[in-house]
C-alpha positions in Angstrom: 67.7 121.1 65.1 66.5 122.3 68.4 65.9 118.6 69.7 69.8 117.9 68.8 71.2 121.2 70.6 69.0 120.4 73.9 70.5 116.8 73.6 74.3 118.3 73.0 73.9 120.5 76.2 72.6 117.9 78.4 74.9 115.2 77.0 77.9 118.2 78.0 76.2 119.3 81.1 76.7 115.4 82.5 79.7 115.2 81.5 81.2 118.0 83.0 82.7 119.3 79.8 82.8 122.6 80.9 84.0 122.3 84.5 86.9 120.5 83.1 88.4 123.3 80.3 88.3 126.0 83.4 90.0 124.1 85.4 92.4 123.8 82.9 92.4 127.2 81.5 95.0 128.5 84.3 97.0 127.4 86.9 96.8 126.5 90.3 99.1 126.1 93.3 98.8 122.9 95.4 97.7 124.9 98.3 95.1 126.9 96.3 94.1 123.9 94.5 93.2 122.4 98.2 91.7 125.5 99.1 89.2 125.0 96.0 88.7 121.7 96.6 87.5 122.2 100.4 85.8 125.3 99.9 83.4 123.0 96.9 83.4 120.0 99.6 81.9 122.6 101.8 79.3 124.0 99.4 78.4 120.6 98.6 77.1 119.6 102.0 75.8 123.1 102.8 73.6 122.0 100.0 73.5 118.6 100.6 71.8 119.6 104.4 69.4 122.4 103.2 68.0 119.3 101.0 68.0 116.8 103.6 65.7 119.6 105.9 63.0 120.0 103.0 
């Protein structure tokens, strides 16, 4: 039983699942939708360079 939930979350988890119903869950402007999107970009490679220096 535990084997099967760890599998369900991972299986969700890669799919993005989640991420997908809140982004649904309410609506967004065009410009705020762009805002999101840039602001993620940014966050991303932020990331993405504090890896790169380890």
């Amino acid at each position: 039983m535990e084997n099967a939930l760890r599998r369900f979350k991972r299986k969700v988890q890669q799919e993005d699942i989640i991420k997908e119903v809140k982004r649904h869950s309410f609506y967004l402007k065009p410009g705020e939708k762009k805002r999101v999107k840039a602001a993620l970009a940014r966050k991303r490679n932020r990331k993405k360079s504090r890896r790169e220096v380890e």
